[in-house]
ChimeraX commands (.cxc) that place a marker at each C-alpha (Angstrom):
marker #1 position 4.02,23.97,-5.61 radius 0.5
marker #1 position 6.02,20.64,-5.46 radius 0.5
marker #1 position 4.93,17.88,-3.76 radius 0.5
marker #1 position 7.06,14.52,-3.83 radius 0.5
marker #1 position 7.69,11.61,-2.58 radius 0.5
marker #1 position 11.03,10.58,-0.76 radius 0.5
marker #1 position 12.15,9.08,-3.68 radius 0.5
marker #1 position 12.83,12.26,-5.07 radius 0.5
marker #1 position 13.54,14.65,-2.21 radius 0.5
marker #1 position 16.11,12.04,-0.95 radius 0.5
marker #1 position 18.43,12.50,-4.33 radius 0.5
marker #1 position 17.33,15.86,-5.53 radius 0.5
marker #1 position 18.51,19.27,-3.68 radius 0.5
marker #1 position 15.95,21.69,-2.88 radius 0.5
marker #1 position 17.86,24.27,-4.74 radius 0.5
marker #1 position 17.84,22.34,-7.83 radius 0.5
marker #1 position 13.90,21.90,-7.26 radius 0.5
marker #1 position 14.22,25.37,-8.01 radius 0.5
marker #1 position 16.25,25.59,-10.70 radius 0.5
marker #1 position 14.28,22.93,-12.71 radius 0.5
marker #1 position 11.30,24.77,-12.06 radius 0.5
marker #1 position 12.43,28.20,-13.29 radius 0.5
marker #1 position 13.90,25.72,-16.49 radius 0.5
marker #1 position 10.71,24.60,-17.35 radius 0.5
marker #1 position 7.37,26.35,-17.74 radius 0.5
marker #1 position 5.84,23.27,-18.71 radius 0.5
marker #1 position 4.72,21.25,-15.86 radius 0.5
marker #1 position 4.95,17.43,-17.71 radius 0.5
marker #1 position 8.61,18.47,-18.47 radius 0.5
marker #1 position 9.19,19.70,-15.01 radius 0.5
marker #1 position 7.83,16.23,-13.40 radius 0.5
marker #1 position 9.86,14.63,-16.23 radius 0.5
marker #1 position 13.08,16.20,-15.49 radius 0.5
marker #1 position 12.81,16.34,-11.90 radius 0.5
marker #1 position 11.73,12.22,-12.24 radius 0.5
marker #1 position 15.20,11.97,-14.81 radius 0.5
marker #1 position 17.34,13.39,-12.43 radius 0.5
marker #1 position 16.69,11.25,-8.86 radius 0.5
marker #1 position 17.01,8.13,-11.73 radius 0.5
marker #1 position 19.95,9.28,-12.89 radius 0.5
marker #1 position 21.40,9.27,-9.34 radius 0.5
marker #1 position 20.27,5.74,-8.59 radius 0.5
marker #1 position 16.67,6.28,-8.08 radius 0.5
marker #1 position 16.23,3.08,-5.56 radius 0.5
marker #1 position 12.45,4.16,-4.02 radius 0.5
marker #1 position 9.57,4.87,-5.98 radius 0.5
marker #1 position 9.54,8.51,-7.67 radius 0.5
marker #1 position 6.64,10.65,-7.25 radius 0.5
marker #1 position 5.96,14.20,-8.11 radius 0.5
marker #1 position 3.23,16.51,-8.97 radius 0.5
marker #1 position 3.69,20.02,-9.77 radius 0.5
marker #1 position 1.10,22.89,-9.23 radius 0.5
marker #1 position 1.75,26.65,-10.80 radius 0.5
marker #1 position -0.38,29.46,-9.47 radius 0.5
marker #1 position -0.90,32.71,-10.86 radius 0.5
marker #1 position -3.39,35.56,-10.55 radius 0.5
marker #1 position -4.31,38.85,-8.34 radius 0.5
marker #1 position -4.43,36.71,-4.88 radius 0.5
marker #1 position -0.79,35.69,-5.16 radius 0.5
marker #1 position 2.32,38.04,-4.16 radius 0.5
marker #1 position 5.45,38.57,-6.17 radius 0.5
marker #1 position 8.12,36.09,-4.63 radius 0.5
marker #1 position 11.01,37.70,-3.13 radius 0.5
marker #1 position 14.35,36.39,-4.26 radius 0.5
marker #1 position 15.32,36.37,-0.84 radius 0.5
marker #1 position 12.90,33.23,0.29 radius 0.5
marker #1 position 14.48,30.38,-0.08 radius 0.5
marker #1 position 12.58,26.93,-1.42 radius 0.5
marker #1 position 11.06,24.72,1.02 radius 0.5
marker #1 position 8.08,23.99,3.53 radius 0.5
marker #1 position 5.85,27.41,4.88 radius 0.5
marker #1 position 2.94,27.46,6.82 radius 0.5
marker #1 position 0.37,30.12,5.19 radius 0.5
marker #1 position -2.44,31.25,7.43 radius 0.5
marker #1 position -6.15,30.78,5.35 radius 0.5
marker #1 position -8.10,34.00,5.65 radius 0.5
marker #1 position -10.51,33.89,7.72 radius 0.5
marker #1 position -9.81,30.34,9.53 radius 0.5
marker #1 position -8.83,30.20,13.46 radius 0.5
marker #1 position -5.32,29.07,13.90 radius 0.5
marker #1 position -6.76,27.48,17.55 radius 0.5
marker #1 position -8.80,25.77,15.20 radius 0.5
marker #1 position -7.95,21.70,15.36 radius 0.5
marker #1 position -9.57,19.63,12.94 radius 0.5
marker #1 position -10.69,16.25,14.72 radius 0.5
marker #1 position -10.35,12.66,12.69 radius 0.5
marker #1 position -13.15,10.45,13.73 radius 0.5
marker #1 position -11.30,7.18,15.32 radius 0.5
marker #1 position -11.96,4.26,13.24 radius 0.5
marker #1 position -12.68,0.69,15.11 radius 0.5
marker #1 position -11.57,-2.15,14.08 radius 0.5
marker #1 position -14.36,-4.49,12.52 radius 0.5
marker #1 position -14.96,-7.13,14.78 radius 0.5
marker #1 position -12.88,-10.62,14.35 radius 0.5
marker #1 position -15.29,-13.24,12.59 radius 0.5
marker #1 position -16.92,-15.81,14.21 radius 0.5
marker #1 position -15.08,-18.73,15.49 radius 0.5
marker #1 position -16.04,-21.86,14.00 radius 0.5
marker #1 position -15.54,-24.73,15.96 radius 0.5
marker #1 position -14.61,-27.71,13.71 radius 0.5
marker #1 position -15.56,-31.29,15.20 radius 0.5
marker #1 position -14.09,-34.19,13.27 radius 0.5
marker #1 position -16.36,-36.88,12.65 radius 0.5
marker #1 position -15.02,-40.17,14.29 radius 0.5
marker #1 position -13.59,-42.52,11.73 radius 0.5
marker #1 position -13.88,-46.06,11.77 radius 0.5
marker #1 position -10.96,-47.30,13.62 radius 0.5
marker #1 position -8.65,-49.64,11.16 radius 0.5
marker #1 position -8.43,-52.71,12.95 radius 0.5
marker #1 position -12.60,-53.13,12.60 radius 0.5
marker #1 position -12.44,-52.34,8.95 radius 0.5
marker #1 position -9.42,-55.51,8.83 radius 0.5
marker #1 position -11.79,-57.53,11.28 radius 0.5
marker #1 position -14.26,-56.93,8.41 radius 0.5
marker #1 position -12.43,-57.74,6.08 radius 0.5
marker #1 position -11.19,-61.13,7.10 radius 0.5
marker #1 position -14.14,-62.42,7.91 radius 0.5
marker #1 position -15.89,-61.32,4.57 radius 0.5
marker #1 position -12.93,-63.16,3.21 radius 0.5
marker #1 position -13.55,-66.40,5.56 radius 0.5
marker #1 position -17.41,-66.50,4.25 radius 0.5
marker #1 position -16.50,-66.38,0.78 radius 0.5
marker #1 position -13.87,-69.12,1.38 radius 0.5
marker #1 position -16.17,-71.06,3.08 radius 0.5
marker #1 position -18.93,-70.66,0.04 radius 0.5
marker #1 position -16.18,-72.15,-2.51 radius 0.5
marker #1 position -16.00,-74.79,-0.04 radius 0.5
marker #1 position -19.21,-75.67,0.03 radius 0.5
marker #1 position -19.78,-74.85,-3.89 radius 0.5
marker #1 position -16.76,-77.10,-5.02 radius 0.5
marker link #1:1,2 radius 0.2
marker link #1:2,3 radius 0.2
marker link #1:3,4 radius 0.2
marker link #1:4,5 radius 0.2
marker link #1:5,6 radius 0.2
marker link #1:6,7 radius 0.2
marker link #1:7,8 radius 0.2
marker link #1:8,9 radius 0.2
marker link #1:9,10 radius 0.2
marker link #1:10,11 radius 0.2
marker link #1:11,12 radius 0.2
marker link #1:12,13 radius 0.2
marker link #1:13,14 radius 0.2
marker link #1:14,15 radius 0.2
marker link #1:15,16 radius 0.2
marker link #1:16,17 radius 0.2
marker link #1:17,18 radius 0.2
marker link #1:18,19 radius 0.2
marker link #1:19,20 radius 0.2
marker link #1:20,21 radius 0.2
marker link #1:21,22 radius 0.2
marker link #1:22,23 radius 0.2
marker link #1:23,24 radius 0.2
marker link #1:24,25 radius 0.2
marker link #1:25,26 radius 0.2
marker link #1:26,27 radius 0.2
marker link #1:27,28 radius 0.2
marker link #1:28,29 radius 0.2
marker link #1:29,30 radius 0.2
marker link #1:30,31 radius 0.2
marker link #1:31,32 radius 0.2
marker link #1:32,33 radius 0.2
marker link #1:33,34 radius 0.2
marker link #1:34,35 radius 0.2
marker link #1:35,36 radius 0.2
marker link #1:36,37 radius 0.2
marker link #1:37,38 radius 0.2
marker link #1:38,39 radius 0.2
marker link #1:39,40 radius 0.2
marker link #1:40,41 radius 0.2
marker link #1:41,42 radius 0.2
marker link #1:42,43 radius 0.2
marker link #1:43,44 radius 0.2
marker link #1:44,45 radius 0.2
marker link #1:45,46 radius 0.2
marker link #1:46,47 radius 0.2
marker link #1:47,48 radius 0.2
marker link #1:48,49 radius 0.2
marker link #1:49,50 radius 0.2
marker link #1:50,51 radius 0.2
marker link #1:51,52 radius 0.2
marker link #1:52,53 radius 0.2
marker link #1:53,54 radius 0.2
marker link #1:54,55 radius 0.2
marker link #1:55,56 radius 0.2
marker link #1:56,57 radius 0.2
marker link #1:57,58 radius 0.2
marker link #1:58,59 radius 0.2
marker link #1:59,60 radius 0.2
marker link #1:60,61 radius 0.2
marker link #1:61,62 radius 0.2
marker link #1:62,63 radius 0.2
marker link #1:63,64 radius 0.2
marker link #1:64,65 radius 0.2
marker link #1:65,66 radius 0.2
marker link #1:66,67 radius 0.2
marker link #1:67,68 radius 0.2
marker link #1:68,69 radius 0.2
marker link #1:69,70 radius 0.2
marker link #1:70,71 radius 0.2
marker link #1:71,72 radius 0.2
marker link #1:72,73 radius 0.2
marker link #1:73,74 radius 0.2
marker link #1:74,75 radius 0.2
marker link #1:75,76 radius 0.2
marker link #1:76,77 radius 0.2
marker link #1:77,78 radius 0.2
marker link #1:78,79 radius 0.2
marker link #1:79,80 radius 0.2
marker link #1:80,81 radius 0.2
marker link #1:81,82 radius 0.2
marker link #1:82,83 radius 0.2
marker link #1:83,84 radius 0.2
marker link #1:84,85 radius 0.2
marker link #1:85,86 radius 0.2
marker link #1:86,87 radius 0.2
marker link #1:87,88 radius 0.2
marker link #1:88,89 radius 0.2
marker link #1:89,90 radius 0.2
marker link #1:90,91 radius 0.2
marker link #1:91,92 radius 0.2
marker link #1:92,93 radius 0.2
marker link #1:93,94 radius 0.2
marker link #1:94,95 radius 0.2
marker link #1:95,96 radius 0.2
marker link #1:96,97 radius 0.2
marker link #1:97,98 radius 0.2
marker link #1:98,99 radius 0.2
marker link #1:99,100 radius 0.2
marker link #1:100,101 radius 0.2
marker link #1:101,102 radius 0.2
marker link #1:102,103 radius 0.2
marker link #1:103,104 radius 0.2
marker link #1:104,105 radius 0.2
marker link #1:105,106 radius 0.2
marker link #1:106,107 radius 0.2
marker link #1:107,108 radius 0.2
marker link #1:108,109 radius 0.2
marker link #1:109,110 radius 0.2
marker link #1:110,111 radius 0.2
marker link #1:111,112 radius 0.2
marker link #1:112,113 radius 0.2
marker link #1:113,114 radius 0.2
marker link #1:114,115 radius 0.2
marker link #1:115,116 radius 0.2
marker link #1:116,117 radius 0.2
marker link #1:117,118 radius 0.2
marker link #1:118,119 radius 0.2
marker link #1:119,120 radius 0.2
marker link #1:120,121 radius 0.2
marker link #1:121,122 radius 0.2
marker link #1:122,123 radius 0.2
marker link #1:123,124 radius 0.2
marker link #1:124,125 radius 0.2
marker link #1:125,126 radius 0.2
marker link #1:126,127 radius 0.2
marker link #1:127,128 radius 0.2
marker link #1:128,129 radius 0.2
marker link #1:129,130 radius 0.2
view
């Protein structure tokens, strides 16, 4: 079992998917070469594979007349009317809006006003000093 992102099914055949897999018994080597190969063509998407063999009583001999690519199997046992339901996921709620209110700044012609006369007094205190 192949599965693979489109990074590697959009450069490599599904006959050569094949043929790689009957090259290699070794599954790292497999993912290796098949990974190689889409490079070697340009590999311009991110490569992905992982490789599954099965073996054992449960399994039937392949014929060499299927041919490589997506089948449906039926699970013992399971109802094909059968639909498995996703729970629908809400959306958190937005935060809180927090309303910001500027404090009022001093306007700039009071701080000048200020200012001048602080500047007056202490003119006037020389004056008086001297």
């Amino acid at each position: 079992l192949l599965i693979c992102s489109d990074g590697l099914s959009g450069l490599v055949k599904r006959e050569e998917f094949a043929e790689l897999a009957g090259l290699h018994e070794d599954l790292p080597s497999l993912c290796t070469a098949l990974i190689d190969l889409a490079n070697e063509r340009g590999g311009p998407d991110n490569i992905t594979v992982v490789a599954v063999r099965f073996d054992g009583e449960g399994l039937r001999e392949p014929d060499a007349a299927e041919d490589v690519g997506y089948q449906v199997y039926q699970v013992p046992g399971s109802d094909p009317e059968d639909t498995m339901t996703v729970p629908i996921v809400q959306p958190p709620d937005p935060p809180p809006v927090v309303e910001v209110v500027a404090e009022p700044q001093p306007s700039r012609g009071r701080g000048l006003v200020i200012a001048l006369g602080l500047l007056i007094l202490a003119a006037l205190l020389l004056l008086v000093l001297l």
